[in-house]
N, C-alpha and C positions, 0 to 999 in steps of 0.2 A: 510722038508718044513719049511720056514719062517712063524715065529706068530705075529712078530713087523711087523707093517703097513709100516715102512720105509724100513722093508728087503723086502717084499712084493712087492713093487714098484721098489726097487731095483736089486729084480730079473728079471723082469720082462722090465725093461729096460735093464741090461745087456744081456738079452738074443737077444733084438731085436738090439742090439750094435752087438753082436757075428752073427747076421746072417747077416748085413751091409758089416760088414768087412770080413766075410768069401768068400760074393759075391765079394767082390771089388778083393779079392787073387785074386781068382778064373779067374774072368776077367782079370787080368795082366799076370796069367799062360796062359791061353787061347791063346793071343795074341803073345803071346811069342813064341807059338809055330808055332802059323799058319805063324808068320814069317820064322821060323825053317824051317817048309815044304815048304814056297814058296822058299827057298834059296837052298834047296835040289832038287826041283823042277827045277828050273831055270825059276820061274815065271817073267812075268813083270810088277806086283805092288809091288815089291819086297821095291822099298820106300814110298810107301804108308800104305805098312804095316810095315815097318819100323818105321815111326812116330807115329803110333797106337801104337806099344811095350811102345815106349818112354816114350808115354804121359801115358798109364799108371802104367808106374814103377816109374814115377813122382808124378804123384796121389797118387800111395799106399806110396811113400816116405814121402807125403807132409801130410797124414794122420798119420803119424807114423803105419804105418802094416808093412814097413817092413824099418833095419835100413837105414843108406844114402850111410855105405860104402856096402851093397849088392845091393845096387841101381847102384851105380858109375860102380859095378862089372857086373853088368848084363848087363847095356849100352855099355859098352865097348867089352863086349862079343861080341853083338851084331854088335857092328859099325867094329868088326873084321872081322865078317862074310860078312858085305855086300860089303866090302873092298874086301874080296877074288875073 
């Protein structure tokens, strides 16, 4: 445990940093997937959830969570899939 006032603050910002960003994953995995099963599925919001993947592997890109070349790689993944 921190004794300096400014580790103290610091943890405690970092922590509520780590649960921001762990929800923001979280949400991009999420989406990602439910696009997965509508495309296994053979749903018809299949690009509506499409654009939801997108926008948030855009987000977590633009926040830095996660790099740009797994960004570029997950989109592409993705626009393979809905191509099929």
């Amino acid at each position: 445990m921190p004794n300096i006032e400014s580790a103290i603050k610091r943890a405690r910002t970092s922590e509520a940093a780590n649960a921001k960003n762990s929800s923001q994953v979280s949400t991009m995995r999420t989406a990602i997937k439910k696009f997965d099963q509508a495309v296994e599925a053979g749903a018809d919001n299949v690009d509506a959830l499409y654009k939801d993947a997108v926008k948030a592997i855009d987000m977590a890109e633009t926040k830095g969570l996660i790099h740009k070349n797994k960004a570029s790689r997950d989109k592409s993944r993705l626009s393979k899939k809905i191509a099929k």
